[in-house]
N, C-alpha and C positions, 0 to 999 in steps of 0.2 A: 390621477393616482401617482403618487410618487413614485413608485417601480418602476412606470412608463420615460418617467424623465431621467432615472440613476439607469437604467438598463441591467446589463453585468452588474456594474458597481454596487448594484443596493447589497446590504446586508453587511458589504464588507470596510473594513476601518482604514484609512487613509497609508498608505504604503510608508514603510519607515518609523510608523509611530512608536513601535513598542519597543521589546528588550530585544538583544543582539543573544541567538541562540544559538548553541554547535549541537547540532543532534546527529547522534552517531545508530546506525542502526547495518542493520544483515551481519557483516562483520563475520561469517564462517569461515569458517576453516578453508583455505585455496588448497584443499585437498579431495575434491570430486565435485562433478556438476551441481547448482542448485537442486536441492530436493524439495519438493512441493511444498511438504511442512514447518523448511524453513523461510519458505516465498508470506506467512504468516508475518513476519518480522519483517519483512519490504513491507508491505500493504502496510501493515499498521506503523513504522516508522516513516514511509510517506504521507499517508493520510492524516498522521498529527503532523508534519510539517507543512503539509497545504490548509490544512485548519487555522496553524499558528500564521502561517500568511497573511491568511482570510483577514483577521484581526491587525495587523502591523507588525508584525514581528518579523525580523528580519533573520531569516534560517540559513545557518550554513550545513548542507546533509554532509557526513563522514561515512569513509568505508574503513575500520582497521584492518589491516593485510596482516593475518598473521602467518608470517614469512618467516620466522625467525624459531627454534626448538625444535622439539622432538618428533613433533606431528610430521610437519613438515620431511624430515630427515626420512620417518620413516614412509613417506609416500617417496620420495625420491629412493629409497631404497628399494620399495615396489617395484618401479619403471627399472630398476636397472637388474632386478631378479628376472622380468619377465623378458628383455633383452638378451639376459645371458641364459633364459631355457631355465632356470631354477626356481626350485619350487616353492609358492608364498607361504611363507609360515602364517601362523597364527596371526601376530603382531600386527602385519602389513596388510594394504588394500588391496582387494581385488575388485573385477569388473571390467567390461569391455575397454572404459575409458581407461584403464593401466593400458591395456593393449597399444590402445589407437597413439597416446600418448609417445611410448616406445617405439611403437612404428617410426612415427613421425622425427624421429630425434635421430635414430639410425637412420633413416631415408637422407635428412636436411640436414644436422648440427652431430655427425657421430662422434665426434672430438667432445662432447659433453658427457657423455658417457661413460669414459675413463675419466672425467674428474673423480676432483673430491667431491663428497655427501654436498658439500654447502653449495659451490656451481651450479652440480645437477639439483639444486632444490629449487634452486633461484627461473634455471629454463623449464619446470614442471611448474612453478608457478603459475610464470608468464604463461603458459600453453590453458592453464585452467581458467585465467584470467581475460586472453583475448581471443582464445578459441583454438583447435587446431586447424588450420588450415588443410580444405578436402576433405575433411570430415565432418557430414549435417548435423550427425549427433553430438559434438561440442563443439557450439556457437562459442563458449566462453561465457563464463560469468558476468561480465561487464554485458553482453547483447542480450542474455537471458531476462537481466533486472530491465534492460531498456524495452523491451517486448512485452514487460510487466508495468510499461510506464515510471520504471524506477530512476532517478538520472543522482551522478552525486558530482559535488562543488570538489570534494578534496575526497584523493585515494592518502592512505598515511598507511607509511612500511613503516612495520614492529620491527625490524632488521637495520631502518634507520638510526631507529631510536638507540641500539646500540654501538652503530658504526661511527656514529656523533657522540660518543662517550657521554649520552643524558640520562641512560640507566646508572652509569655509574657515580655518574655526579648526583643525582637524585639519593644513593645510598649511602654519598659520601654525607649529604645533608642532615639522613636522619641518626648516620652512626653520629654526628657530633650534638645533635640532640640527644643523644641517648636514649637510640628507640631503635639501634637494637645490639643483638645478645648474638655472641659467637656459642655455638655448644656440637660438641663431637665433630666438627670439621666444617658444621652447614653454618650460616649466617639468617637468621630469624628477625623479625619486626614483630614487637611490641608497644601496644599506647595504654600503658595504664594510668592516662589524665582523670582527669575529673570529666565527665560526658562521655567518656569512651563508650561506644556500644559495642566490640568484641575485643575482648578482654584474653583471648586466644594467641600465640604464640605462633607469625606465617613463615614460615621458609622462602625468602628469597635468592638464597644463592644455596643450592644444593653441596655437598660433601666432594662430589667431583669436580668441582670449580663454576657449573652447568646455572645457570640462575633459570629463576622459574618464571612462571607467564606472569606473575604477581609481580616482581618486580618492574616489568614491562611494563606494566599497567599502571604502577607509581608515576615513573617516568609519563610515560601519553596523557594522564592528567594533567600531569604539573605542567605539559607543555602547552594543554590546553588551554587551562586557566591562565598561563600568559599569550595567550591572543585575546585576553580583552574581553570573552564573551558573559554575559551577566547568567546566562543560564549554561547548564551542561546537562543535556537530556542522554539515554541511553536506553536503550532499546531489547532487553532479554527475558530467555525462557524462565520460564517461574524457578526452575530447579538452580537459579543463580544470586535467589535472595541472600545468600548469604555475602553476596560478591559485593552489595551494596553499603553494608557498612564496615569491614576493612576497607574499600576507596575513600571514606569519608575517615576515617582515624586516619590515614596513612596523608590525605592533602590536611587535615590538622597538624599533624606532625610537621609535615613542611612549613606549616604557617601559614597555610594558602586556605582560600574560605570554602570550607568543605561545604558549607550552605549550598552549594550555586550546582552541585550535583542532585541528579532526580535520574530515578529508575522507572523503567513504563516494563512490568512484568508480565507476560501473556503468558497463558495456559498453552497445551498439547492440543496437537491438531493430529484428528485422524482421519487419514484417508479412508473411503470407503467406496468399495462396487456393488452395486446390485445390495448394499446393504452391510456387505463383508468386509473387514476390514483388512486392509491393504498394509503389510507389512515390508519394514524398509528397513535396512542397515547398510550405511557406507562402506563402513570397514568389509562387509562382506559379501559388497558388491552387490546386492538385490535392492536396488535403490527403484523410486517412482520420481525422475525428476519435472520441475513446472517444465520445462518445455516440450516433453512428450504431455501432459495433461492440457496446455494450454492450445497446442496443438489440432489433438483430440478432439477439443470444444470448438476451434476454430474452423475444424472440418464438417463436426457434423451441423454447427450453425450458416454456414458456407460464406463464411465473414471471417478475414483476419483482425483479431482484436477481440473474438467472441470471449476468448479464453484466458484474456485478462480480464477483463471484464468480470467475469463467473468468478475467479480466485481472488480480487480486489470486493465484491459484495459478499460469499458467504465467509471471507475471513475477517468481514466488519459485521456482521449481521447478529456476533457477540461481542458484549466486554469483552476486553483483554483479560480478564481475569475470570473467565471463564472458557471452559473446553470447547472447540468448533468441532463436530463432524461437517465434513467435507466429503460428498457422495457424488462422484462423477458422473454417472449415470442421469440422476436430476439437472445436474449442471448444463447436459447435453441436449435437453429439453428442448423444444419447441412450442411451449404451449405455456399457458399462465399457471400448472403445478410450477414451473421454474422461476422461484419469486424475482430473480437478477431479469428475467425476461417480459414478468408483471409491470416492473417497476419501468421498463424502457420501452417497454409497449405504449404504457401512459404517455408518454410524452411524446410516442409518436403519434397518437391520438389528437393530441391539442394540435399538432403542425399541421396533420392531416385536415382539422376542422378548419384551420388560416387557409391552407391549398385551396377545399373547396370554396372557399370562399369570396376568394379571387377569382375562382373559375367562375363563379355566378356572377362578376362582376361586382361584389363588394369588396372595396380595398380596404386593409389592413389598417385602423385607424391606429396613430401613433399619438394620443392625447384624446383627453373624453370631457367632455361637459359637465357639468353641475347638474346639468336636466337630462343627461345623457345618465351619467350613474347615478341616479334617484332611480332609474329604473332596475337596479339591479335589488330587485325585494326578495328572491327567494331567497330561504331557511338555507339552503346550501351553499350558494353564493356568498351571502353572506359570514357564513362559517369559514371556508376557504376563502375569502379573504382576510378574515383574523388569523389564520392558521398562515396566511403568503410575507404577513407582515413581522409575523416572529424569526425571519432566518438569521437577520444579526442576532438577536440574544440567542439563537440557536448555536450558534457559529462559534460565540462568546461562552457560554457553557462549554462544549465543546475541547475550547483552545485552553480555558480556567483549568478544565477536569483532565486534558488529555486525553478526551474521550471520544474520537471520531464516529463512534457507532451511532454515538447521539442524532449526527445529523442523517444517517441512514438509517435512524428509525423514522427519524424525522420527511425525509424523502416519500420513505415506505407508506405513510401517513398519508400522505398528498395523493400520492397514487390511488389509496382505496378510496379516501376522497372524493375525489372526480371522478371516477369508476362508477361509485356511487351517483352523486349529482346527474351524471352521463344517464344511467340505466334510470333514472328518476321521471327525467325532463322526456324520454320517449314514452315513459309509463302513463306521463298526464300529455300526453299532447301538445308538448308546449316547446318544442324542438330549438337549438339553437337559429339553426339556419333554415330555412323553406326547404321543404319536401317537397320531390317530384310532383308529386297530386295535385299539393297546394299551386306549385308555376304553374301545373298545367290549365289551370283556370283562370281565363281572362279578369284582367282587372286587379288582381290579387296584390299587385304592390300597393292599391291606396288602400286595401286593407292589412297587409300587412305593418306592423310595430317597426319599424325603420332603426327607432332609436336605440328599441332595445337590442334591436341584431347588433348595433355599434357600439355598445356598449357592451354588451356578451363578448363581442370580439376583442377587446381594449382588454376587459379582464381577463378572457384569456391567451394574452399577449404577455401578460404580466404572470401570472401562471406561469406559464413557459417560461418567463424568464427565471422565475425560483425555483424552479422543477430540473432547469438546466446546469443552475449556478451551483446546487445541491450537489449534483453528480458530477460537475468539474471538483469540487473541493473535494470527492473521496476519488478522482481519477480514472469516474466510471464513464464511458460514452453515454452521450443522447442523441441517438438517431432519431431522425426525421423521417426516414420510412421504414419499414418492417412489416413482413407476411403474416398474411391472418392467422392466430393457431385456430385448430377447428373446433377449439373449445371455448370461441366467440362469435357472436354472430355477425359483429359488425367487422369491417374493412375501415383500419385506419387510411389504408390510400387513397379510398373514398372513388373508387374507379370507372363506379356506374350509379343509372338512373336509381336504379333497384336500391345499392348500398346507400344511398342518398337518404330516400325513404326511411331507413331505420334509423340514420342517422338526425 
């Protein structure tokens, strides 16, 4: 079987082959902890970058910092109201993390505190970015995405892009294009070419001298497309379609090939407990951030990594373009209701069957015969393995469509699969590997099928290995062992004579 000779490798396209990609994705605000619903936008802009892998494609991930405006300003203006005892108005954040923040600035750096707005915005950055020190509850943004398996190639300050005069050489560009229009004090971008798809009128330099995030964003393209990348993916919530074609009139203005831009838009994620939906607002401090949830799940599964795991499957378990409920409470499962727990159950199954198998003394055969796999005749075997040989065009769809759900439905498939197959081969008696009963009667190895157990075992070597390669490409673990839920009868750890028998 060719799976047995590629290992890992099968499925996937030879490294370096494809296009040079800059995919930018999370990108919030460094203005409060990650919150769960934007951990949506990690998972899916990582999981289409290990997709795009899979295939050759050489990915550089992006975080934009937006460090630079009014947001910003006004969260620094938060940390310095709550330092000085005065009370948050409307405008500004609240939330313990103002507190801990302020704490910590007065404790370690109180000379920032009496700056100006810009300083103190700059050291509330950094503190939301690589965590406050002594306090468990802000790890920082940057350990939060790593604990979600999220890692990125390039941080990029929006605060650069000004400080290098590239916003304003990008405006000096399109004023001498003629694209744009001074009116009542502000400075506006217009492309009314031929192909324009918003024909709208943007404000980039506000009346008070203040330029807007849209300018910004002129600028970080046009820097991007001079690093050479053939593509520029980007990563936003549906409510930002319209942000995709002003970026593409604005690099045609420039001259620069607005082609090479692509938007991946996901829908709304709602938290839910027990059913109820879990309501969040940062600005007003009643936030649900991923590392209390992921936490949570980490606890009650009593495994670190449980709880990425759970938010990386049910936030692939839809299109991107359609709505995810996200129910904590199922996530926390132990048992095959928890489809993230189904799915890795299976493949502890298959190791479990390799284990006992060795324990019987049959080794792991790494290559099978021609007379060896002619014995593999049943209907289900044979199905899963048409179904183990699709992961490259799986993977390739996928990476085409920008659609990693593909291969986690695809996963999911596999699992019921075998599950199936599994609960089959004990229905008719025809078991992978000998039953207690059967060793226990002398003579039984010249009756038993030798070839076929070496061959059962080869294919599901190979199994395993597509089962495994499946959930490295969307970043989910495959454990090798895992506790029975009691809503199975078998023991993938396979730990007695007894579990043997069913098995």
């Amino acid at each position: 079987m060719e799976i047995l000779t590629e290992g890992r490798a099968f499925g996937r396209a030879p490294a370096a082959s494809g296009e040079r990609v800059d995919l930018e994705f999370v990108s919030s605000n460094p203005t409060g902890p990650l919150v769960v619903a934007s951990a949506r936008n990690a998972v899916l802009g990582d999981a289409t970058a290990r997709v795009l892998e899979s295939r050759g494609h050489r990915v550089t991930r992006e975080y934009y910092i937006n460090d630079f405006g009014n947001q910003v300003g006004l969260f620094a203006d938060s940390v310095r109201a709550v330092h000085e005892g005065r009370e948050l108005g409307e405008e500004l954040y609240k939330g313990a993390y103002v507190h801990d923040i302020a704490r910590y600035l007065a404790a370690h750096r109180p000379e920032v505190l009496t700056q100006d707005r810009v300083e103190l915005s700059r050291a509330c950055v950094a503190l939301m970015l690589r965590g406050v020190p002594g306090v468990p509850t802000m790890p920082g943004i940057r350990k939060t995405l790593a604990a979600l398996g999220v890692h990125f190639d390039v941080w990029f300050s929006e605060e650069s892009l000004h400080r290098w005069g590239a916003v304003d050489g990008a405006l000096e560009t399109l004023r001498a294009g003629g694209y744009l229009v001074d009116k009542d004090g502000a400075t506006f971008f217009r492309n009314d070419d031929a192909g324009s798809t918003d024909d709208k009128e943007r404000v980039v330099k506000k009346s008070d001298g203040a330029y807007t995030y849209f300018a910004s964003d002129i600028a970080y393209f046009a820097d991007k497309v001079s690093r050479g990348y053939d593509r520029l993916l980007i990563v936003l919530g549906v409510d930002h379609h319209g942000y995709v074609a002003r970026i593409r009139n604005a690099l045609d203005a420039l001259g620069l090939p607005a082609d090479r831009f692509e938007a991946l838009l996901y829908q709304l994620v709602y938290i839910l407990r027990d059913g109820e939906v879990v309501k969040s607002s940062k600005r007003a401090g009643n936030i649900v951030t991923a590392d209390e949830v992921m936490d949570e799940i980490d606890e009650a599964a009593g495994r670190v990594g449980a709880g990425s795991d759970a938010l990386r499957f049910f936030f692939l378990s839809r299109a991107h373009t359609s709505q995810v409920d996200f129910d904590i409470e199922i996530a926390k499962k132990k048992s095959l209701d928890n489809p993230v727990f189904y799915v890795q159950y299976g493949h502890a199954r298959l190791c479990s069957i390799l284990k006992r198998a060795e324990e019987q003394g049959l080794a792991t055969p790494t290559r099978i015969t021609r007379e060896q796999l002619a014995k593999l005749v049943h209907p289900d075997e044979l199905a899963l393995t048409a179904k183990v040989s699709e992961l490259g065009a799986v993977l390739e769809d996928a990476a085409r469509h920008r659609e990693p759900h593909r291969v986690l439905f695809y996963v999911q498939e596999l699992a019921r699969d075998f599950q199936s197959y599994f609960s089959r081969l004990k229905g008719e008696n025809d078991t992978i590997l000998p039953q207690a009963s059967v060793r226990a009667v002398a003579g039984w190895e010249e009756r038993w099928d030798h070839d076929k157990t070496r061959a059962r075992l080869a294919w599901i070597v190979a199994v395993r290995y597509v089962y495994a390669e499946a959930l490295a490409v969307l970043g989910i673990s495959a454990p090798e062992r895992m506790d029975r839920p009691a809503s199975d009868p078998s023991d993938p750890n396979g730990t007695s004579d007894e579990l043997d028998d069913r098995d």
